[in-house]
C-alpha positions in Angstrom: 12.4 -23.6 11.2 14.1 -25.0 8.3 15.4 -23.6 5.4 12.6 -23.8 3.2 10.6 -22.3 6.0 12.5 -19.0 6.3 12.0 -18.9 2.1 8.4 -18.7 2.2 8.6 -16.7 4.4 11.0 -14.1 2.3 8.4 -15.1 -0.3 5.7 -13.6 1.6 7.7 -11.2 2.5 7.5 -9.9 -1.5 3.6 -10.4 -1.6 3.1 -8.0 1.0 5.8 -5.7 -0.4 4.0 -6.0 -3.7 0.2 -5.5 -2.1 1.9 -2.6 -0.7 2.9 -1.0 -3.7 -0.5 -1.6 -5.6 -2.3 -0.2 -2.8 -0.1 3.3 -3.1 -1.2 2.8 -6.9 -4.7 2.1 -6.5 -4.9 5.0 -3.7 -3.2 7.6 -6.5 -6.0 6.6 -8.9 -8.5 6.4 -7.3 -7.7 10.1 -5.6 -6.8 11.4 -9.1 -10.7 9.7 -10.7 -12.4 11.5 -7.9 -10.9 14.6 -8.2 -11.4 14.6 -12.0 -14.7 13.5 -11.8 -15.8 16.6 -9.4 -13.8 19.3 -11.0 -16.6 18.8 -14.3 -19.5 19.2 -12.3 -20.8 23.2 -12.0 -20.6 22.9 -7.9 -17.0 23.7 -7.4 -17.0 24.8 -4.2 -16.8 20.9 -3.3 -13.9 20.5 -5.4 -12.1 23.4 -3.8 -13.0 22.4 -0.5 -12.5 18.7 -0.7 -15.7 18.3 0.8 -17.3 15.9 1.5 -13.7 14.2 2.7 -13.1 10.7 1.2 -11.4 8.6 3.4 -10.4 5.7 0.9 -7.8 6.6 -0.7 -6.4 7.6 2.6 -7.1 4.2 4.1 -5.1 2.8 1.1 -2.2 4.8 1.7 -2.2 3.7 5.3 -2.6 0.0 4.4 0.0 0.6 1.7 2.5 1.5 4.4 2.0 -1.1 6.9 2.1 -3.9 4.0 5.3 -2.1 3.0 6.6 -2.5 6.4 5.6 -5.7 6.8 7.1 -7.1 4.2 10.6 -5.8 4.5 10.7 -6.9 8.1 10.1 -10.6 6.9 12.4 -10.3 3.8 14.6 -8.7 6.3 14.7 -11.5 8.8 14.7 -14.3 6.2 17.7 -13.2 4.9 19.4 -12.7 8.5 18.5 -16.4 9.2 19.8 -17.3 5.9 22.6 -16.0 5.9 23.5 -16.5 9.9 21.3 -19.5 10.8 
């Protein structure tokens, strides 16, 4: 691979760390708008309970992890070729 090669790939390296963060974002709001939304109704025993269980913002934590992880393992060996190739 050339040069150029191993900086798109740092490039898309940053997109997914990027995605990543958004998706933590996106999970905290969306938690935060749900949570909101119930504790106004008069049922509150499904605001104390959590029930019924919504796995989305969840799933976006998750997904928010592995972008995360993704993306510093390419930026990570990018740079190592970089710097050593």
């Amino acid at each position: 691979m050339t040069h150029g090669d191993w900086l798109i790939l740092m490039g898309m390296g940053g997109l997914f760390l990027f995605l990543g963060i958004v998706a933590f974002i996106r999970s905290r709001q969306e938690e935060k708008s749900y949570y909101d939304s119930i504790s106004v109704r008069p049922d509150a025993r499904e605001f104390l309970e959590h029930k019924p269980d919504r796995p989305e913002p969840g799933a976006l934590v998750i997904g928010g992890w592995l972008l995360i992880a993704i993306g510093l393992l390419m930026i990570i060996m990018a740079s190592a070729f970089l710097i050593w190739g």
